[in-house]
N, C-alpha and C positions, 0 to 999 in steps of 0.2 A: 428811130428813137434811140436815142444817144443818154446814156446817162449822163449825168451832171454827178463830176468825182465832187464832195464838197468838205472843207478841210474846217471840221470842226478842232475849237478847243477847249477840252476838256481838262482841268485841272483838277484831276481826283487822284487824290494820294493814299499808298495805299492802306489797307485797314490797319494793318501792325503799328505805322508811323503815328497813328491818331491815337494810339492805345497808349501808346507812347509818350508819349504829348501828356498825357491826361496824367500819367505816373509822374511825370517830372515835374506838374505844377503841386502835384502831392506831397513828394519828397522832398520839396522846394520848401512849401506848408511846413511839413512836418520837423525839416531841418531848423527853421527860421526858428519854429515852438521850441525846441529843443535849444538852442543858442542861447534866447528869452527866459528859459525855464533855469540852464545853465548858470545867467550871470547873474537871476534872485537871490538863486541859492548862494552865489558866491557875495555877492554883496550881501544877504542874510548872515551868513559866517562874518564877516569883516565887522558888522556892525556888531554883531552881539561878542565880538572878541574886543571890539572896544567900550563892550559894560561891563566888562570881566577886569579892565584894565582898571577902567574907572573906580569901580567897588573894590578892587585892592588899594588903588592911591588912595581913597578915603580912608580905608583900614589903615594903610601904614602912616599916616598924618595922624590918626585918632591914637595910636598906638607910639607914635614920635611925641604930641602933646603927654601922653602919661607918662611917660619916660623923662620928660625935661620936669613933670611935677614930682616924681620918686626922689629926680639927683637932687633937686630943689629940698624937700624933706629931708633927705640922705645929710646933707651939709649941714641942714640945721640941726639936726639929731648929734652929729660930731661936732658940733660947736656946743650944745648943750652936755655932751660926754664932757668934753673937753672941761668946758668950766665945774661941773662936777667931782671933777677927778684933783679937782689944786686939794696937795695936800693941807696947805693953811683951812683951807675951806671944811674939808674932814675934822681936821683936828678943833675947829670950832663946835663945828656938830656937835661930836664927842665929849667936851665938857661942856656946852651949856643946854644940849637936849636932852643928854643920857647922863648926865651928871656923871661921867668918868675924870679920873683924875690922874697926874701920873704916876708910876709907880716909888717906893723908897731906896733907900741902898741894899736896903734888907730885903725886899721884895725881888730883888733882881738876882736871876743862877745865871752865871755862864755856863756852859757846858764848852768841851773841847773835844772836838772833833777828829780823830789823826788820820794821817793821809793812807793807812792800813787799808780800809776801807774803800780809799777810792780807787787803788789800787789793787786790791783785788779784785772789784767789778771791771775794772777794764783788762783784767787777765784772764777773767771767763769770759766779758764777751770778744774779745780776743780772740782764745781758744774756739768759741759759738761759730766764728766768722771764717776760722783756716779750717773748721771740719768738711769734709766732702758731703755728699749727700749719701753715701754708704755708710760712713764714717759715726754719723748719727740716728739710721737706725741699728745700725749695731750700739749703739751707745744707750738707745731705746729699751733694747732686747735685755742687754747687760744686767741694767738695775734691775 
């Protein structure tokens, strides 16, 4: 009786390798979610940074319209200054709204002014301008 050696094959891999296996289609999973999860959020931000853009260009367009209707007013307002201010226009006012009239020879003082005065104020503030800043409050102190 002779044994029969018989050459089986077995392709059993071992435990650890299938443990294995099973993590890396996890991580695989898990990676992929993560990627997914990654470019929502990133195209989420993008998107809502372009309603942020948007709601300020309406702002600055709505805020551009009121500005061109102020300079608009602005101009008219100095066109109506303008015409207000001719002095023909005044002096019509004045005698036929207010019944004023002009004055007589007798009604008129000259006064004369002398240049004493102008020169004095620009020798104190002269003096105001070359004092130190010690200078004045001792000048302070003094009186």
């Amino acid at each position: 009786m002779v044994l029969e050696k018989h050459n089986y094959d077995y392709d059993l891999k071992p435990y650890y390798e299938e443990n294995k296996g099973k993590k890396t289609k996890k991580n695989k999973k898990l990676k992929n979610l993560a990627v997914i999860v990654f470019v929502g959020f990133l195209s989420l931000t993008v998107l809502f940074r372009y309603a942020l853009i948007y709601q300020k260009s309406v702002a600055l367009s709505s805020v551009e319209a009121k500005a061109s209707e102020i300079e608009k007013l602005n101009q008219q307002l100095e066109v109506q200054i303008a015409s207000m201010s001719d002095l023909q226009r005044i002096e019509e006012i004045a005698k036929n709204q207010l019944g004023m009239v002009e004055p007589d020879k007798g009604q008129i003082v000259y006064m004369s002014v002398g240049k004493q005065n102008q020169v004095a104020e620009k020798k104190t503030d002269d003096e105001n301008k070359n004092k130190t800043f010690w200078g004045r409050i001792l000048g302070l102190l003094v009186r």
